[in-house]
C-alpha positions as YAML, in Angstrom:
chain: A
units: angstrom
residues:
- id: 1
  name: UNK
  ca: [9.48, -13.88, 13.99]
- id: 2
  name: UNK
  ca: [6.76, -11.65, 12.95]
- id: 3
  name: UNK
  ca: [5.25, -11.69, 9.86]
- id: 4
  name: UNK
  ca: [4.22, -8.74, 7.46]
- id: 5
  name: UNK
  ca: [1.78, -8.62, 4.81]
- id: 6
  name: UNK
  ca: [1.53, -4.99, 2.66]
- id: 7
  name: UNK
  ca: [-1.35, -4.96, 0.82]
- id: 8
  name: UNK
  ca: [-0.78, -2.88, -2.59]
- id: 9
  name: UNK
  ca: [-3.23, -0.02, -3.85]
- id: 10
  name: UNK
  ca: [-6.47, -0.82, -2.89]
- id: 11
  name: UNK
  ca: [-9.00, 0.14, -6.08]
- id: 12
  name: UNK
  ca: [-12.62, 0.70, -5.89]
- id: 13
  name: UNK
  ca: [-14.73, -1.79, -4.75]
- id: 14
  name: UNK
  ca: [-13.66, -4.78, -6.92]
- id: 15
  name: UNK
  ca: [-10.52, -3.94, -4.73]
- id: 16
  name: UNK
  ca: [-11.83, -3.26, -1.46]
- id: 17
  name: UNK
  ca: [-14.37, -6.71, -2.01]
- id: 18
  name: UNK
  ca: [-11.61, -9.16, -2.53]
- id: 19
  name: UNK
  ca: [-9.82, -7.34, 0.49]
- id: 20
  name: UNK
  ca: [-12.88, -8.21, 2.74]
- id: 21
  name: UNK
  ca: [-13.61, -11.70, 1.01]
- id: 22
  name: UNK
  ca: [-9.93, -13.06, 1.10]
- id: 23
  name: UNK
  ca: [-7.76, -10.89, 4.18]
- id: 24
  name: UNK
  ca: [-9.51, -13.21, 7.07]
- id: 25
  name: UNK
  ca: [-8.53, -16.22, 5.75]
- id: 26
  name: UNK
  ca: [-4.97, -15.38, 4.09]
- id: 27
  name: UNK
  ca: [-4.42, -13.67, 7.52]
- id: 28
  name: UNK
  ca: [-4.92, -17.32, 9.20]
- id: 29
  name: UNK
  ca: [-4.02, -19.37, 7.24]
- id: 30
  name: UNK
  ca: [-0.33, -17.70, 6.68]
- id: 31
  name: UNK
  ca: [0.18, -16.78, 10.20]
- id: 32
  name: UNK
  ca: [-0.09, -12.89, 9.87]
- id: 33
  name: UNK
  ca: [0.48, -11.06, 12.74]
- id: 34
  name: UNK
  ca: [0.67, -7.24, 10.96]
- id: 35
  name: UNK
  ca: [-1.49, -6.04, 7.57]
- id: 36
  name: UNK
  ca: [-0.41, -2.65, 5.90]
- id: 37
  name: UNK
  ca: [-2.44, -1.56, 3.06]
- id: 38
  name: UNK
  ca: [-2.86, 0.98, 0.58]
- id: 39
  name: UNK
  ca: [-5.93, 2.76, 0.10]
- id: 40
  name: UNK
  ca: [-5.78, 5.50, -2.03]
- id: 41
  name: UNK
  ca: [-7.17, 4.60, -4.71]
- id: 42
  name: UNK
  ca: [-10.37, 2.63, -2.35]
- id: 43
  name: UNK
  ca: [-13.20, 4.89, -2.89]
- id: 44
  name: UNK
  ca: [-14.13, 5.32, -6.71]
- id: 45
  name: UNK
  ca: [-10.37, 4.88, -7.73]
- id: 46
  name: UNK
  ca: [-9.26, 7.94, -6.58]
- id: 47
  name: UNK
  ca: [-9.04, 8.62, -2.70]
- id: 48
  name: UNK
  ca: [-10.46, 7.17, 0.74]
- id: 49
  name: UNK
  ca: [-13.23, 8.34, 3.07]
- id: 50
  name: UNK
  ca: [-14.08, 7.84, 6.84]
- id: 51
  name: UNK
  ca: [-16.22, 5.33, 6.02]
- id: 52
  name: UNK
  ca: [-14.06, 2.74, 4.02]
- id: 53
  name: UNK
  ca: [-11.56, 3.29, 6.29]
- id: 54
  name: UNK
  ca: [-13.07, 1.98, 8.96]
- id: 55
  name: UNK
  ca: [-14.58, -1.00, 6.70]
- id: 56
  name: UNK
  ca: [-10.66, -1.90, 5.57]
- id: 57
  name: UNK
  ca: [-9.88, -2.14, 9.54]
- id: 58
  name: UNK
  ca: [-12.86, -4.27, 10.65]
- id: 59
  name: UNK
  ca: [-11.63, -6.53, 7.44]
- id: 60
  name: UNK
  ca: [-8.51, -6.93, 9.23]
- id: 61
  name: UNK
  ca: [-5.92, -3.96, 7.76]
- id: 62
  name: UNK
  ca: [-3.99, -2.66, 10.70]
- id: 63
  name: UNK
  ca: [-2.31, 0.19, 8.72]
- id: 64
  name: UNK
  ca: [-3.53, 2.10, 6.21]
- id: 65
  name: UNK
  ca: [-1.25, 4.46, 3.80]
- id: 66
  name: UNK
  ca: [-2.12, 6.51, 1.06]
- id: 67
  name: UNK
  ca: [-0.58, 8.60, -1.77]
- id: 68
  name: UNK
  ca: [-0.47, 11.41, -4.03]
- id: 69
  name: UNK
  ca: [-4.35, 11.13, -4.46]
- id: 70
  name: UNK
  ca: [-4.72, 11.88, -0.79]
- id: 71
  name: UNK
  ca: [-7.39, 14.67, -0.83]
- id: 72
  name: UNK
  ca: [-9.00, 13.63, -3.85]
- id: 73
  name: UNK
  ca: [-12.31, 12.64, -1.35]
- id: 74
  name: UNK
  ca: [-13.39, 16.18, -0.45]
- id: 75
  name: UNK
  ca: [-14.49, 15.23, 3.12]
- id: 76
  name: UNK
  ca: [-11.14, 13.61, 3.56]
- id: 77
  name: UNK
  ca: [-8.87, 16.12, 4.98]
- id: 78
  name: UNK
  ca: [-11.62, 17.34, 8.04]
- id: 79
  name: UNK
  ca: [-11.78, 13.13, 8.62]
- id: 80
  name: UNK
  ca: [-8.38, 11.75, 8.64]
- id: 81
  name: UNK
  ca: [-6.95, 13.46, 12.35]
- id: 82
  name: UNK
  ca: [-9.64, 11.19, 13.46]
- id: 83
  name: UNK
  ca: [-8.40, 7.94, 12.12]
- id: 84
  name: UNK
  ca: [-5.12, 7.12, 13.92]
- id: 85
  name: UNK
  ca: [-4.65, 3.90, 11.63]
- id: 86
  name: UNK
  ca: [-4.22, 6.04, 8.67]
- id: 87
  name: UNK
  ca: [-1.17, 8.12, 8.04]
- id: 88
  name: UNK
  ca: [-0.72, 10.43, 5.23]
- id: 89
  name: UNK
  ca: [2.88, 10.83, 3.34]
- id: 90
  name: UNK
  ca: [5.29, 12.13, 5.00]
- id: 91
  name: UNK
  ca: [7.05, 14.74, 2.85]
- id: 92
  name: UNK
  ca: [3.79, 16.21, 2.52]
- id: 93
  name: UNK
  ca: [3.85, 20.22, 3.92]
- id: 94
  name: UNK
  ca: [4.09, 19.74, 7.55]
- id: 95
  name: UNK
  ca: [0.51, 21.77, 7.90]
- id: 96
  name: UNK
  ca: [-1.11, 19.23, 6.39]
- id: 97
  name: UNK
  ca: [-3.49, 17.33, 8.48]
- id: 98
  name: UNK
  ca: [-3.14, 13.31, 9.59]
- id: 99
  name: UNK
  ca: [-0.50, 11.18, 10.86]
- id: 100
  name: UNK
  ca: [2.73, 11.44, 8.90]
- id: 101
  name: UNK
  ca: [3.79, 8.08, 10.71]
- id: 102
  name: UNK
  ca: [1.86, 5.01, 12.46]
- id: 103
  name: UNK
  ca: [3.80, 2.37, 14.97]
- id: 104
  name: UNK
  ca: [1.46, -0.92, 15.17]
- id: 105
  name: UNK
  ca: [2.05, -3.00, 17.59]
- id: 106
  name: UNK
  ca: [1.63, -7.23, 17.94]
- id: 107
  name: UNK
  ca: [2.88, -9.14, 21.32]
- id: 108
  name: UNK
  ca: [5.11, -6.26, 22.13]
- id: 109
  name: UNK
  ca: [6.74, -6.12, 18.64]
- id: 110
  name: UNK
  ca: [6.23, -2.45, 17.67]
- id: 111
  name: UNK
  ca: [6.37, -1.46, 13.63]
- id: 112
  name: UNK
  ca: [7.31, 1.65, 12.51]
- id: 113
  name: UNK
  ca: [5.15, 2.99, 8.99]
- id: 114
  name: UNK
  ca: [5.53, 5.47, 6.74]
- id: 115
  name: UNK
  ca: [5.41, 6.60, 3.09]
- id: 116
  name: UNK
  ca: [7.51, 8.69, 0.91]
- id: 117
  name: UNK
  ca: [6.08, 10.27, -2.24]
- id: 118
  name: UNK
  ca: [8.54, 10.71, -5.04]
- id: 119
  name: UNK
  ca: [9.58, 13.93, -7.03]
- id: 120
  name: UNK
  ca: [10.57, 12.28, -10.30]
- id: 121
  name: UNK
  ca: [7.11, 12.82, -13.09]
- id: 122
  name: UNK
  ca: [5.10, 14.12, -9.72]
- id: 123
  name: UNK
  ca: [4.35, 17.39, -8.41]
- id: 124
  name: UNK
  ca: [7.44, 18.82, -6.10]
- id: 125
  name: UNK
  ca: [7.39, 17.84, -2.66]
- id: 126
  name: UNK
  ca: [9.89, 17.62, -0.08]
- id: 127
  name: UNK
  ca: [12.95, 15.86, -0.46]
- id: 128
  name: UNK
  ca: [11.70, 11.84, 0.01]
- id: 129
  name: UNK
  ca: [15.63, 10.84, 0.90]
- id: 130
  name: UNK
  ca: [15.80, 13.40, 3.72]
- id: 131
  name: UNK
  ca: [12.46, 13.06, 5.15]
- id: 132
  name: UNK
  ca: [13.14, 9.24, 5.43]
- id: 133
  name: UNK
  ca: [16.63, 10.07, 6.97]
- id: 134
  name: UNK
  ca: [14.62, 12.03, 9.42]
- id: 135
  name: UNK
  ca: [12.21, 9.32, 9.92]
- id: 136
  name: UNK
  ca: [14.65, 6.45, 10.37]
- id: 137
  name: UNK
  ca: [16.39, 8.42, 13.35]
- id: 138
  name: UNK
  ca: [13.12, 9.12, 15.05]
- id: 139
  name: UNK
  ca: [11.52, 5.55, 15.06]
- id: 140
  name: UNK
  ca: [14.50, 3.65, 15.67]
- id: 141
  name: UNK
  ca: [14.08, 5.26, 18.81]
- id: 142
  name: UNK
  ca: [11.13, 4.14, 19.73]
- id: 143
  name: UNK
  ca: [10.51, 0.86, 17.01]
- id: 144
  name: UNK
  ca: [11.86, -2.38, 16.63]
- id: 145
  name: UNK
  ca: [11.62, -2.40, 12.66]
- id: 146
  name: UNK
  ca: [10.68, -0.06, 10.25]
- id: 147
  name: UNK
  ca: [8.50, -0.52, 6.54]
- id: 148
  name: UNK
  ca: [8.95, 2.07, 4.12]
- id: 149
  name: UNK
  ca: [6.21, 2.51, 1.59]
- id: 150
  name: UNK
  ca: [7.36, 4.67, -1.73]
- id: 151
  name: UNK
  ca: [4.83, 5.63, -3.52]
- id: 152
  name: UNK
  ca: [6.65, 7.17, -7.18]
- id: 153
  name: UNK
  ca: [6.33, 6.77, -10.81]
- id: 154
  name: UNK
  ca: [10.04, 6.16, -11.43]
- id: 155
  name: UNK
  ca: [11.46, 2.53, -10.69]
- id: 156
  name: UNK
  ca: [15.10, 4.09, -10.53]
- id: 157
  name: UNK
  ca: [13.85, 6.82, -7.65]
- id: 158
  name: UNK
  ca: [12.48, 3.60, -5.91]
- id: 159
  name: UNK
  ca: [15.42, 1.45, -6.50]
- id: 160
  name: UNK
  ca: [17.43, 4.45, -5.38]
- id: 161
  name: UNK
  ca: [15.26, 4.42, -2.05]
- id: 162
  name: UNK
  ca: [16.08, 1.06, -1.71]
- id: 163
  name: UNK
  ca: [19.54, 1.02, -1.29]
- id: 164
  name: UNK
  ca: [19.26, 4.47, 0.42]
- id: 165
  name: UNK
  ca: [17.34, 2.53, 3.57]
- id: 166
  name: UNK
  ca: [18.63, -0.56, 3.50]
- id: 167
  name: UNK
  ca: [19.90, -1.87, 6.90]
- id: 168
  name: UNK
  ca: [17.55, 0.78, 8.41]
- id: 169
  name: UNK
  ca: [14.27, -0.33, 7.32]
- id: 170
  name: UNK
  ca: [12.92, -4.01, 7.39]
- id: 171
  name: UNK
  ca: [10.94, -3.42, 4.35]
- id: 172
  name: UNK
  ca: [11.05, -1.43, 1.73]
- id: 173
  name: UNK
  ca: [8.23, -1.55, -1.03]
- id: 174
  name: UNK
  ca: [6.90, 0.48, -3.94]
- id: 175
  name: UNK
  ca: [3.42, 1.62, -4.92]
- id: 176
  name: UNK
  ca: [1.64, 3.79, -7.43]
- id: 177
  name: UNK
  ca: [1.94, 2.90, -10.65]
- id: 178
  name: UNK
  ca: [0.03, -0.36, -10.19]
- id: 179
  name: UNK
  ca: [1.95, -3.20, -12.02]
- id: 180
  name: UNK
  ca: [3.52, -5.47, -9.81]
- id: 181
  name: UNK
  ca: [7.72, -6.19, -10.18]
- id: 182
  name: UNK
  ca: [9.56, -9.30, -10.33]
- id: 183
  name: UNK
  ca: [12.55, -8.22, -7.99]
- id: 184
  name: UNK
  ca: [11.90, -8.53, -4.69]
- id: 185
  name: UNK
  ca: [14.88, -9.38, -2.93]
- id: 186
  name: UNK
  ca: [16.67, -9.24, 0.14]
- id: 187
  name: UNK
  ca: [19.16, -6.52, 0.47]
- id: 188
  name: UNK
  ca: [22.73, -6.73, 1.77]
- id: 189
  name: UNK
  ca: [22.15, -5.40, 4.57]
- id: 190
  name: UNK
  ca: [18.91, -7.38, 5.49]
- id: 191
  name: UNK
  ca: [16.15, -5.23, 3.85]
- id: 192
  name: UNK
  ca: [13.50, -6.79, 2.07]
- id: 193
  name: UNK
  ca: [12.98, -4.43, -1.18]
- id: 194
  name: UNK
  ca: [9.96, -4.76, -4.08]
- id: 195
  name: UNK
  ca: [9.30, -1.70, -6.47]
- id: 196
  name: UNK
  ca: [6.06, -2.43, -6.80]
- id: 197
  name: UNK
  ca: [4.09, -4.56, -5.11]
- id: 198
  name: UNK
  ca: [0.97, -4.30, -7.47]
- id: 199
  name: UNK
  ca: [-2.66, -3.48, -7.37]
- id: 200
  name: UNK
  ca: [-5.17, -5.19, -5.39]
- id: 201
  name: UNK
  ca: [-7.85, -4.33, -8.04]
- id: 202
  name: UNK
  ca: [-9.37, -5.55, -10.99]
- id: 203
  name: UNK
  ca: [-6.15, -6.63, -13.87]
- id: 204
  name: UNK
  ca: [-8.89, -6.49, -17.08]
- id: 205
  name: UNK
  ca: [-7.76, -3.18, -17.04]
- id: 206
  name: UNK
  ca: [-5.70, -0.42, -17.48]
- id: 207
  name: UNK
  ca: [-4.30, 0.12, -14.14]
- id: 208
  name: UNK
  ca: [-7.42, -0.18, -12.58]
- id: 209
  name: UNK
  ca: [-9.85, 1.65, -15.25]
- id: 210
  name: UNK
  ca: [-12.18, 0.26, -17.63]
- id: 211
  name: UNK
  ca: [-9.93, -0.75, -20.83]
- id: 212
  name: UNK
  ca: [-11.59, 1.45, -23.80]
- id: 213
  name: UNK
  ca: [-12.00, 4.51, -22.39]
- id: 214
  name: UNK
  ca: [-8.14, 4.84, -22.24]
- id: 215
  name: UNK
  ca: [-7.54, 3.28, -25.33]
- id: 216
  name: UNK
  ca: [-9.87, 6.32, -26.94]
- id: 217
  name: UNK
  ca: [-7.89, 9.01, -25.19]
- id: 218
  name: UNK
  ca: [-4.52, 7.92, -25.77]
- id: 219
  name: UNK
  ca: [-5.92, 7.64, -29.78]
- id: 220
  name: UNK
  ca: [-7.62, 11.18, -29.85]
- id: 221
  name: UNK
  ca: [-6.86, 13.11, -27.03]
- id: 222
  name: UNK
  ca: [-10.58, 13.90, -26.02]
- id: 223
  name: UNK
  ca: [-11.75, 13.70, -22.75]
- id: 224
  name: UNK
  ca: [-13.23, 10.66, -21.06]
- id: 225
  name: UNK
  ca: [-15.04, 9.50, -17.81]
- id: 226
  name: UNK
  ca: [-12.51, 6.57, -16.88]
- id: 227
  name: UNK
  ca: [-14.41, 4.20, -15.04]
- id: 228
  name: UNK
  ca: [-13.37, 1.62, -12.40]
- id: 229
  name: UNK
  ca: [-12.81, -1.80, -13.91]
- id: 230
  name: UNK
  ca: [-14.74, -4.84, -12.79]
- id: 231
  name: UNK
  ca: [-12.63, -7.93, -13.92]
- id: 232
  name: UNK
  ca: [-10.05, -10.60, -13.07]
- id: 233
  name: UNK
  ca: [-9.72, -9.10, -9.75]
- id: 234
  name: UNK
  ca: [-6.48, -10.16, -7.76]
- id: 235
  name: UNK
  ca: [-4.85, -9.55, -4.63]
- id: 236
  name: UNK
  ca: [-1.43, -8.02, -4.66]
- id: 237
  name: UNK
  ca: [1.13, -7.50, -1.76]
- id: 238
  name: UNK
  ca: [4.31, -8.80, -0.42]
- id: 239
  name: UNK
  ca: [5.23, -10.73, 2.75]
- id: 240
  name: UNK
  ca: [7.88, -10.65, 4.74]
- id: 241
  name: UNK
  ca: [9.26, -12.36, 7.63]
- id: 242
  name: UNK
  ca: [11.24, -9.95, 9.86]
- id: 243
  name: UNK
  ca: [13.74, -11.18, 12.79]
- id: 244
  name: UNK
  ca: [12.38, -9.75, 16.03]
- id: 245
  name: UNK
  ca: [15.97, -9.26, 17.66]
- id: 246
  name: UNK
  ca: [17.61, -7.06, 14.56]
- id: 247
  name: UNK
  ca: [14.70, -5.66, 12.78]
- id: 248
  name: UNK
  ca: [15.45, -6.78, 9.67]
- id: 249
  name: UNK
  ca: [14.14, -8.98, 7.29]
- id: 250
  name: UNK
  ca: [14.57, -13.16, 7.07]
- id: 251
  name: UNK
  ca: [12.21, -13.62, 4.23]
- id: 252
  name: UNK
  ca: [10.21, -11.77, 1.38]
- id: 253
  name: UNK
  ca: [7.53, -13.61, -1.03]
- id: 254
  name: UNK
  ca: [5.51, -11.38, -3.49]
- id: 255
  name: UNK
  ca: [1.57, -11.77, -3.54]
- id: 256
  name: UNK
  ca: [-0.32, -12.00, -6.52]
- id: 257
  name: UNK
  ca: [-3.36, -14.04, -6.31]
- id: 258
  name: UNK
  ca: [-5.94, -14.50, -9.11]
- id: 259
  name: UNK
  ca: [-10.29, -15.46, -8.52]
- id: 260
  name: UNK
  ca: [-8.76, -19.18, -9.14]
- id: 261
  name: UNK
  ca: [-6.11, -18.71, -5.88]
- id: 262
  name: UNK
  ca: [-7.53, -16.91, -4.15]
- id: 263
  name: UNK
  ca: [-11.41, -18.52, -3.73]
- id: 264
  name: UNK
  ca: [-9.84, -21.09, -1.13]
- id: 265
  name: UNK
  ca: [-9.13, -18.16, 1.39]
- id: 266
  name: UNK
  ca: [-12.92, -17.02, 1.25]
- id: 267
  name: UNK
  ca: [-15.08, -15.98, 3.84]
- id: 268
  name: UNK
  ca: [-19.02, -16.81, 3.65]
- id: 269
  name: UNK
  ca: [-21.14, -14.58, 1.88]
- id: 270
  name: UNK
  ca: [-21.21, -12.91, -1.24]
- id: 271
  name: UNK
  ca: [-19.00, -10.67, -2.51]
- id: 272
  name: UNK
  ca: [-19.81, -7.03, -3.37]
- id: 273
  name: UNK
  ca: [-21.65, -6.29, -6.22]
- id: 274
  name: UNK
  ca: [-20.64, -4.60, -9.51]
- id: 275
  name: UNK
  ca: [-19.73, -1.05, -8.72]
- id: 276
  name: UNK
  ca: [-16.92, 1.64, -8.42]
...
């Protein structure tokens, strides 16, 4: 029965530290065979390079998806055809460069990954229902379960998603907006579902910036740098269990792990320093 683990927006280095600190020893001690992250928010808060890519997969991320912030790194769009772990969404134009799907494989078990961004509060994109649809026929082909990431700001469009893939997807989990849900749940048709799964990031925040900053802008209006936050760091994800015969899900437990939890999954060494 393998076993899951999507790792929820990655942000800055607070983010990306715990992920190398705490993924080697969560990933042994719970038995993980696949790790989906992501990273769109990993370098400064807003984007991923080359470089960080490549750290998140030596740290033990298999997958890596990202968002609407896709091509906020200016190098980014020359660099991702070259990282076949990363995939970009999928209702993105279809010019647009990277991978608009991954399939990992573990033992012969083959997973199907790939994210939808939503059209409810974001800029227009293609229709996320349809493009799934599309998706679903294609990799059942060739997958033996499927995880859907979507990445929107409104819970209903997710929910909505939810039911839309369930039975056709083993997981189904949200991202974006950063705060992580209490109703993850198994579908009736054996999907696991979560709307959010949360930020791995620092929580002395607002979603993932420093606190006053916001505060000010929200008060005033005026313009602000909006740093990346540096405390109470967690890790945030879900896990699933998924039945190797039907491609669907046994099992789903949410991940939210604060300094205090997770400190007994540590690797040696020190963490990474202050920083964004």
């Amino acid at each position: 029965m393998p076993k899951v683990f999507f790792i929820g927006d990655i942000v800055g280095r607070p983010g990306r530290a715990v992920v190398r600190e705490v993924l080697p020893g969560f990933r042994r001690a719970e038995k993980i065979d696949m790790v989906v992250a992501n990273a769109e928010n990993a370098a400064g808060g807003s984007g991923l390079t080359g470089r960080l890519a490549r750290e998140l997969r030596e740290w033990g991320v298999d997958a890596i998806t990202l968002g609407d912030h896709v091509w906020d790194q200016k190098s980014f769009a020359a660099e991702i055809p070259g990282l076949d772990w990363v995939c970009r969404p999928a209702n993105l134009h279809p010019d647009c460069p990277g991978r608009d799907h991954l399939v990992i494989e573990k033992d012969g078990f083959r997973l199907g990954v790939f994210t939808v961004l939503g059209r409810n509060f974001l800029p227009p994109r293609d229709c996320p229902f349809q493009v799934a649809k599309t998706k679903f026929d294609m990799l059942g082909e060739s997958c033996d379960a499927i995880l859907l990431e979507v990445h929107a700001e409104a819970t209903s469009e997710k929910v909505a998603l939810g039911w839309f893939a369930d039975g056709k997807a083993a997981l189904v989990v949200g991202t974006h907006t950063h705060i992580p849900t209490a109703d993850s749940t198994l579908l009736e048709q054996g999907t696991a579902y979560c709307t959010d799964a949360g930020m791995t990031g620092p929580y002395r925040s607002v979603i993932g910036r420093e606190v006053e900053p916001i505060i000010g802008r929200f008060i005033d209006g005026m313009p602000r740098r909006f740093e990346v936050a540096q405390k109470d760091v967690r890790l945030s994800g879900v896990l699933v269990d998924i039945d190797g015969a039907t491609g669907r899900a046994r099992d789903l437990r949410l991940v939210h792990l604060r300094e205090n939890e997770w400190r007994q999954y540590c690797s040696d060494g020190e963490s990474e320093k202050n920083g964004s």
